[in-house]
C-alpha positions as CSV (number, residue, x, y, z in Angstrom):
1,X,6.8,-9.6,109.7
2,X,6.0,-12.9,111.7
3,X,7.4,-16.2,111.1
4,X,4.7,-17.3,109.1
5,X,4.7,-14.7,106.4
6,X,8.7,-14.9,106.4
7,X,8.7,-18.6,105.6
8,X,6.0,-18.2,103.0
9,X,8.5,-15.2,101.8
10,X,11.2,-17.4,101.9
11,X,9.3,-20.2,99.8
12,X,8.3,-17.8,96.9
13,X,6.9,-19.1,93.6
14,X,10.5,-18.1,91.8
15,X,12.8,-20.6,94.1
16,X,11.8,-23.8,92.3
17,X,13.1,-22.9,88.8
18,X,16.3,-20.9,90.7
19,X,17.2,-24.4,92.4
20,X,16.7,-26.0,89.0
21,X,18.9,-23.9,87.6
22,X,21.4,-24.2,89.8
23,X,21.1,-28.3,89.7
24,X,21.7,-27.3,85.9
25,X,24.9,-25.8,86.2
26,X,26.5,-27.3,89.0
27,X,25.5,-31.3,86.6
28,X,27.1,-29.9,83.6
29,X,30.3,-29.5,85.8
30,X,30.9,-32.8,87.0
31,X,28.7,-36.2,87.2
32,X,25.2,-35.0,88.2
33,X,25.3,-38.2,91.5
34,X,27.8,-36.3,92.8
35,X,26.4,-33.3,93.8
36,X,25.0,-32.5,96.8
37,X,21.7,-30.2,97.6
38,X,23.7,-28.4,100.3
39,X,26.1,-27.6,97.0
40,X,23.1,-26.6,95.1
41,X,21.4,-24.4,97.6
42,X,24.6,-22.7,97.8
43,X,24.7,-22.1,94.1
44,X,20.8,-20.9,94.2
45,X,21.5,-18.8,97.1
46,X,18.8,-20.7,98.6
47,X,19.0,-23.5,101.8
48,X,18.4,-27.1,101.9
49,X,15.0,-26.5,103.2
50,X,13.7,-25.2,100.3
51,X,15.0,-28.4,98.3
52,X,12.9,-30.2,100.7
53,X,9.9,-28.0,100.7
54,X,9.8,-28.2,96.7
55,X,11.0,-31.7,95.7
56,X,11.1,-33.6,98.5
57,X,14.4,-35.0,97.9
58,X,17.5,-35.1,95.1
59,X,15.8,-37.8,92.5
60,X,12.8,-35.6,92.2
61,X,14.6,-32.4,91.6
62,X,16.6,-34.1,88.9
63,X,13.8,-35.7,87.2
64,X,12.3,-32.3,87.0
65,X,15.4,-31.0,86.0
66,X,14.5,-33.2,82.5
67,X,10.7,-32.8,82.7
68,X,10.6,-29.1,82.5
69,X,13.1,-29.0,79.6
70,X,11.2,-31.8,78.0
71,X,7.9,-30.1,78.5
72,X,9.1,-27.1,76.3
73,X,10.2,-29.4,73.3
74,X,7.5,-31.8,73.5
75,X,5.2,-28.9,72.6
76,X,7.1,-27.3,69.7
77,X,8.0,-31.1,68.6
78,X,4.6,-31.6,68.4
79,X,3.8,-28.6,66.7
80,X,6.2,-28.6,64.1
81,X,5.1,-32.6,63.2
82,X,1.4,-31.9,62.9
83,X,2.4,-28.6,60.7
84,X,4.4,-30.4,58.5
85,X,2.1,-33.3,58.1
86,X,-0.7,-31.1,57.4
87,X,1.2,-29.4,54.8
88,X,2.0,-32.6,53.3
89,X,0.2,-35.1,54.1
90,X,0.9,-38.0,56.4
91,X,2.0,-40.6,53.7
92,X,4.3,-38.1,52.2
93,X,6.5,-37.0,54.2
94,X,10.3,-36.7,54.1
95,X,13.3,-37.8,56.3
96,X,15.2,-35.0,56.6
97,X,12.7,-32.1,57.1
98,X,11.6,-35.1,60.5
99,X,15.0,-35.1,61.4
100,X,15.0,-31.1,61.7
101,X,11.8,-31.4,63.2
102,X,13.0,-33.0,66.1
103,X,16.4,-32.0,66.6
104,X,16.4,-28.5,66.1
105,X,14.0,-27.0,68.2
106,X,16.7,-28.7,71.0
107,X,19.6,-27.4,69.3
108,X,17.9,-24.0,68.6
109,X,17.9,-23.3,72.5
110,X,21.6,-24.1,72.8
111,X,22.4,-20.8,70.9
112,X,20.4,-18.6,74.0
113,X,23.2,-16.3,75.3
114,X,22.9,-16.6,78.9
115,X,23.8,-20.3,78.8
116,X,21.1,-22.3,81.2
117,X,19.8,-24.6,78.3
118,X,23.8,-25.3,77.2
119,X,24.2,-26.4,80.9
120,X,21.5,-28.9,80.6
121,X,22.4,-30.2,77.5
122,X,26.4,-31.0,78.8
123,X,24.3,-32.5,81.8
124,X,22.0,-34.6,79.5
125,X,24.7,-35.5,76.9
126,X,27.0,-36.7,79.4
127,X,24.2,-38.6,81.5
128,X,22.0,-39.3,79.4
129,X,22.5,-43.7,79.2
130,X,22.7,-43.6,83.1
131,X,20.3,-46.3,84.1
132,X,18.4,-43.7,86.7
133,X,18.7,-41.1,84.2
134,X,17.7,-42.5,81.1
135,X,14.0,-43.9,83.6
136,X,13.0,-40.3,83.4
137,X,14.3,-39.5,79.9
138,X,11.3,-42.3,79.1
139,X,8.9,-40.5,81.2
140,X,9.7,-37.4,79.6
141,X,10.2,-37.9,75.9
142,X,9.2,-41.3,74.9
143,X,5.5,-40.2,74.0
144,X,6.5,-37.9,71.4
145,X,9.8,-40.1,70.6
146,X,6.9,-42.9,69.4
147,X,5.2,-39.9,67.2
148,X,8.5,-39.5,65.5
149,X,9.7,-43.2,64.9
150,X,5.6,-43.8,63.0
151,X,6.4,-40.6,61.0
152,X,10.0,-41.9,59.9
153,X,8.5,-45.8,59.0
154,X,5.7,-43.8,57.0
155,X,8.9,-41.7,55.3
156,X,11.2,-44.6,54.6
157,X,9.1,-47.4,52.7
158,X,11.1,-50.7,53.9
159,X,12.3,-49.3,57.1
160,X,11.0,-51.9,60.0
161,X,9.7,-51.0,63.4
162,X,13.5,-52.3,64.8
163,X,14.8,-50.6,62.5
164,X,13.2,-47.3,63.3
165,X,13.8,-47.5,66.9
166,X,17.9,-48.2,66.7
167,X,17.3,-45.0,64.0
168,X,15.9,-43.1,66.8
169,X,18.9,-44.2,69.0
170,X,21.2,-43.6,66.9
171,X,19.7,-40.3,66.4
172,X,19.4,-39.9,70.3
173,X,23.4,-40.3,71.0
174,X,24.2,-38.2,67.9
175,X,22.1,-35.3,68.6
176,X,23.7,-35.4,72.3
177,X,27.0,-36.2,72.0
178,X,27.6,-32.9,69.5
179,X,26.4,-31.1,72.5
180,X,29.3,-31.9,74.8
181,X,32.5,-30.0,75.0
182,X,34.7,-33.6,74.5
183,X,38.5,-32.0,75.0
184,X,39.4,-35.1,73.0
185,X,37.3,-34.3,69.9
186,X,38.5,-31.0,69.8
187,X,42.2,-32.1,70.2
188,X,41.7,-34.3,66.9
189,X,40.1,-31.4,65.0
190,X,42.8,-28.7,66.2
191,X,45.5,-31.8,64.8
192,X,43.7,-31.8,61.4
193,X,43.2,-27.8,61.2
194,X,39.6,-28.7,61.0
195,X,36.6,-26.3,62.4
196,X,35.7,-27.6,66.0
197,X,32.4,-24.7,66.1
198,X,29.4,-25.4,67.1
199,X,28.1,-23.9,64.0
200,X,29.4,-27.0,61.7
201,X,28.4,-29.6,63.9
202,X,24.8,-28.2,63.7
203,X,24.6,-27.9,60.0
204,X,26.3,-31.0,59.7
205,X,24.3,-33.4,62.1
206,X,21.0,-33.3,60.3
207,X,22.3,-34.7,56.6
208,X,24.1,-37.3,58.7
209,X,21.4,-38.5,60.8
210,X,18.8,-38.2,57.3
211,X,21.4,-40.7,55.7
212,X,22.4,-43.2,58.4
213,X,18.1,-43.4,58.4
214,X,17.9,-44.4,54.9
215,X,20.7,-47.0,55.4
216,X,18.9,-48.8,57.8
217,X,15.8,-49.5,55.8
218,X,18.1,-51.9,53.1
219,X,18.6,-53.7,56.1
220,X,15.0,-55.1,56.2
221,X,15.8,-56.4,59.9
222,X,13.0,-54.5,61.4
């Protein structure tokens, strides 16, 4: 094999999404700036190089690390909206089944047994406000995010645009703080005898969300 062909080899259409992977795992240890591409490559089993060749350097390969999750649940997000608005009607639709709409398709993923989406949600929930990070969370979700704050004024009659978008913030932190393994959250339940699965927090999250919603329209500050 000449050099040529071995380099091309060595560049194959599978590395891209190994080296994300591995930026995946290696975030959801410790605080994504710290990691290095020689520490990922290791992890992929791949070289610095091949970084280079694919993303050109480290702030690319973590906004891609967001924009091919985001690209998955954009689509279904989408879906599930359009389904449910068809089925209803635009004007008539409901809080709570939004709510699901948007959060579970994320939360959904997090049950996959081998792991990988779980590793980029503890990378998400416990980056996610970081001034770099939360640029390409825009890029990546704020189209759809503006879908879901029209449907949710159309739902709540007296909820204000303002009001709609702390809502969707609100929302935001919720939805991924319950994804991160906090040791001090879990000491507090284990005091209490309360249930620290993952299970409760998932049933739970939705009704909370739907209500905190509600609240904010008798503000009438939007």
């Amino acid at each position: 094999m000449n050099q040529t062909a071995a380099r091309v080899r060595a560049y194959n259409i599978e590395t891209p999404d190994r080296l994300l992977d591995a930026a995946e795992r290696l975030f959801a240890q410790r605080n994504y700036q710290t990691v290095t591409l020689k520490e990922i490559a290791a992890e992929a089993n791949a070289n610095v190089g091949q970084i280079a060749y694919h993303f050109g350097k480290k702030e690319t390969l973590v906004r891609e690390t967001i924009q091919r999750r985001a690209g998955e649940l954009n689509q279904e997000r989408i879906a599930l909206l359009e389904q449910y608005e068809e089925l209803v009607g635009r004007d008539n639709v409901e809080v709570e089944p939004l709510v699901r709409a948007l959060i579970l398709p994320y939360y959904n993923r997090l049950d996959d047994p081998e792991g990988q989406w779980r590793h980029f949600a503890t990378f998400v929930g416990r980056s996610v406000w970081d001034g770099t990070l939360s640029l390409y969370m825009s890029e990546s979700f704020d189209d759809v995010a503006k879908l879901y704050i029209a449907a949710f004024m159309r739902a709540i009659p007296g909820l204000g645009h303002g009001a709609a978008i702390r809502g969707f913030h609100f929302l935001m932190a919720v939805m991924h703080a319950a994804t991160v393994q906090d040791a001090r959250v879990q000491g507090l339940h284990q005091g209490a005898g309360a249930d620290f699965s993952w299970a409760s927090y998932k049933e739970s999250v939705v009704p909370y969300i739907s209500a905190g919603f509600k609240a904010l329209a008798t503000e009438r500050t939007g």
